[in-house]
C-alpha positions in Angstrom: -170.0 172.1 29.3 -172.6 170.5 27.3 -176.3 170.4 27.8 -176.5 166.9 29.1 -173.9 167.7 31.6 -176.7 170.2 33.3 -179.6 167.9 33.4 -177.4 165.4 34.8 -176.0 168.1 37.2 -179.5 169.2 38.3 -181.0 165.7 38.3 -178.2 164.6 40.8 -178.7 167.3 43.1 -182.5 166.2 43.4 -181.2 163.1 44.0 -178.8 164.0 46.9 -181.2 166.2 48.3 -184.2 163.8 48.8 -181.9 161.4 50.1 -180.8 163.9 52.9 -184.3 164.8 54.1 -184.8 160.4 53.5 -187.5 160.9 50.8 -188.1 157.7 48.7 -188.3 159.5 45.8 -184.5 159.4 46.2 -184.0 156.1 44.4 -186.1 156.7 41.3 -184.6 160.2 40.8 -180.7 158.6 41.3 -181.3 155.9 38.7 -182.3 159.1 36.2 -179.3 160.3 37.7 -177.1 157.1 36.9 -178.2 156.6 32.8 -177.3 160.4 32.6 -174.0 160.5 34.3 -172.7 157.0 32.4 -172.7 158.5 29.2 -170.9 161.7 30.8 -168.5 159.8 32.6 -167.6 157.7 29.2 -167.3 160.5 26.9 -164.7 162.3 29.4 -162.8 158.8 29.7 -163.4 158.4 33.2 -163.9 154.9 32.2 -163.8 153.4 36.1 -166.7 156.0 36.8 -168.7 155.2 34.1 -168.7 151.3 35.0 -169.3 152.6 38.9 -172.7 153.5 37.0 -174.0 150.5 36.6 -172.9 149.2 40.2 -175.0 152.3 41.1 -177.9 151.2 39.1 -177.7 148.1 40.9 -177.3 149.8 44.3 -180.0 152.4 43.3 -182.2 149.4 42.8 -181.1 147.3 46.3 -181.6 150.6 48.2 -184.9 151.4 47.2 -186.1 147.6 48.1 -184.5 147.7 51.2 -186.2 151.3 52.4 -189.2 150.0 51.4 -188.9 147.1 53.7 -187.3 149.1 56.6 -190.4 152.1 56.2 -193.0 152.8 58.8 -196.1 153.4 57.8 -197.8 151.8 54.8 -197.1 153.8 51.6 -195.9 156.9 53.0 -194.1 159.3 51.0 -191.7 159.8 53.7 -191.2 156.6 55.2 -190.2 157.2 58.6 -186.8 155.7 58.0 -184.7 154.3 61.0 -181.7 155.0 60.9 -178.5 151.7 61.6 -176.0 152.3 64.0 -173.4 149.5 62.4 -170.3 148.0 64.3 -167.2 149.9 64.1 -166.0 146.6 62.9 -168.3 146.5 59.8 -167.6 150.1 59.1 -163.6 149.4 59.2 -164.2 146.2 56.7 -166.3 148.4 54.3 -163.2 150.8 54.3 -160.9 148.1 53.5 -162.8 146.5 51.0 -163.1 149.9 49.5 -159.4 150.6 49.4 -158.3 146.8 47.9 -160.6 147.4 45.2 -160.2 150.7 44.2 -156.4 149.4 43.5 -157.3 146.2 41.9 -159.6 148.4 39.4 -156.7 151.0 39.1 -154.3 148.2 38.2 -156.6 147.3 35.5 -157.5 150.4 33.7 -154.3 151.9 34.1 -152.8 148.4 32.1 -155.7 147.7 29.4 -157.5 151.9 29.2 -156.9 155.1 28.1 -158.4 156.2 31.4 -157.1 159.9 32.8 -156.6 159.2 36.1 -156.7 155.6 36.5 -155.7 154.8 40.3 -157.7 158.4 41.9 -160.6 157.6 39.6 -160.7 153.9 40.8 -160.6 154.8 44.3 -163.0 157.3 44.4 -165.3 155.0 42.6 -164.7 152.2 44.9 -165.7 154.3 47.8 -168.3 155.7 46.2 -169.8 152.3 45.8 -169.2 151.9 49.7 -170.6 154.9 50.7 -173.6 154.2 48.4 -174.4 150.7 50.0 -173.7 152.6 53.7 -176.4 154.7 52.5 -178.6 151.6 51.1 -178.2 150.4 54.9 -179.0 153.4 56.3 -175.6 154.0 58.2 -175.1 157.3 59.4 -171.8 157.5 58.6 -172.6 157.1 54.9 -172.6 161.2 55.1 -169.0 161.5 56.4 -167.2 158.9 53.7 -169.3 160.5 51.1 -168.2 164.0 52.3 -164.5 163.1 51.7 -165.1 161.3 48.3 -166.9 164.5 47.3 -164.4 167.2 48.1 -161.7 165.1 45.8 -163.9 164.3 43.2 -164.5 168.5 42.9 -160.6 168.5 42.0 -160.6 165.8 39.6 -163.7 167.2 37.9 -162.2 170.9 37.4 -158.9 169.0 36.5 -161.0 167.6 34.0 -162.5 170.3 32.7 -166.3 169.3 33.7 -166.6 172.6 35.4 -170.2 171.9 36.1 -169.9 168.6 37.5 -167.4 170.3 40.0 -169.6 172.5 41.3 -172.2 169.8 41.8 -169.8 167.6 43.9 -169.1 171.1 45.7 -173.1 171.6 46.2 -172.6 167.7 47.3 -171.0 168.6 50.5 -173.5 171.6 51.6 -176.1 168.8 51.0 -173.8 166.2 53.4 -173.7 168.4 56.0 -177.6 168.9 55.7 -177.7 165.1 55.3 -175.5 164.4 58.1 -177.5 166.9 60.7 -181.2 165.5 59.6 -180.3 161.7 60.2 -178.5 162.7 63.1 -181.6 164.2 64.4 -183.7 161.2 63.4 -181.4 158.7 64.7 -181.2 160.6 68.4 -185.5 161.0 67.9 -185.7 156.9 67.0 -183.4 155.9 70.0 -185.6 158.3 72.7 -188.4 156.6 70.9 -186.8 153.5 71.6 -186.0 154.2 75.1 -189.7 155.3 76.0 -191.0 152.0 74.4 -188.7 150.1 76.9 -189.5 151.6 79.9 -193.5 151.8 79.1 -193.2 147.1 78.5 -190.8 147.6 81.4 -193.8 149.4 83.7 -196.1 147.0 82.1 -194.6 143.9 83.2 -193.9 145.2 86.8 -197.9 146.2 86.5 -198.7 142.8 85.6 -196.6 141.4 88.3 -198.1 143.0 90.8 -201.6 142.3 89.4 -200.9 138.3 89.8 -198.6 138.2 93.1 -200.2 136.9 96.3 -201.7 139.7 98.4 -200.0 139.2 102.2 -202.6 140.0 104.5 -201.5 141.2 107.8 -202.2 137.9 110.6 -204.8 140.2 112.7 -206.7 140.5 108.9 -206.2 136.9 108.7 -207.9 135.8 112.0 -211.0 138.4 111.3 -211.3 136.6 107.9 -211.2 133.0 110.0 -214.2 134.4 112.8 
């Protein structure tokens, strides 16, 4: 356990946890997150981690944009984030992509590297990299693929030896859950919101309808009119 191990551990955690309650302080706090855990991930050989850093860094970078663009609100320190509900089709191909190149990378360090545990650290960085652009595109389900990344990366970090790491991943899943129930909530609040805007153009248009349609005087109203 080394001292740059528990910044990085602590840093992380931030990072996770302002994500969950959709802060935007999120992405500035995961890049600090990202230099500190690619130097940890290379000096423990976890060499298909450490280059996930830098697709993170990327990510970190996309996500924060794309919030930005997606807020409510000019400058807020929230951001009223609305939360995606994607295809089941997009979510399948994300999985898929996620599984071909997690053996692809496998292939590679496990031919050319020293790497550990070539193949489980290749697919769990793949993943990662899904569930990190899931969570750049504000997809629910970002929360449950990062849940089941977590809870094996919390055995290959003890198998490891990076006890501390461990229990980070381990504090990872308390945070899902937390993550996972809060854009849950938002996501039911945005579609009632979304539901109540319909019906009040809906009521609108049937208001202005009625406003411009001929008025159909009764014919004993119409002679009166004619005397």
């Amino acid at each position: 356990m080394s001292f740059l191990e528990i910044i990085g551990v602590v840093v992380s955690a931030a990072a996770i946890w302002l994500t969950a309650r959709r802060r935007m302080a999120c992405w500035p706090v995961g890049l600090m997150s990202v230099a500190l855990y690619g130097w940890i991930f290379y000096d423990a050989k976890l060499y298909s981690d450490f280059l996930l850093q830098g697709a993170f860094a990327v990510a970190q970078v996309y996500g924060w944009w794309h919030w930005r663009q997606a807020a409510v609100g000019d400058n807020a320190p929230r951001a009223d984030i609305r939360i995606v509900k994607p295809s089941t089709q997009r979510l399948l191909l994300g999985l898929v992509l996620g599984g071909v190149g997690g053996t692809a990378l496998g292939a590679i360090m496990a031919a050319k590297t020293d790497a550990a545990l070539p193949y489980m650290d290749a697919w769990l960085a793949s993943f990662s990299l899904v569930a990190q652009y899931w969570t750049a595109r504000r997809y629910l389900a970002n929360w449950a693929l990062w849940s089941v990344v977590n809870a094996v990366y919390v055995g290959m970090f003890a198998f490891k030896h990076l006890y501390p790491t461990a229990g980070l991943y381990l504090l990872f899943l308390v945070l899902g859950v937390i993550g996972w129930r809060d854009w849950r909530s938002a996501e039911a609040e945005s579609a009632g919101q979304t539901k109540a805007q319909d019906g009040a153009r809906t009521d609108r248009r049937d208001d202005a309808h009625a406003a411009s349609a001929p008025v159909d005087y009764p014919p004993s109203y119409q002679k009166e009119a004619i005397k």
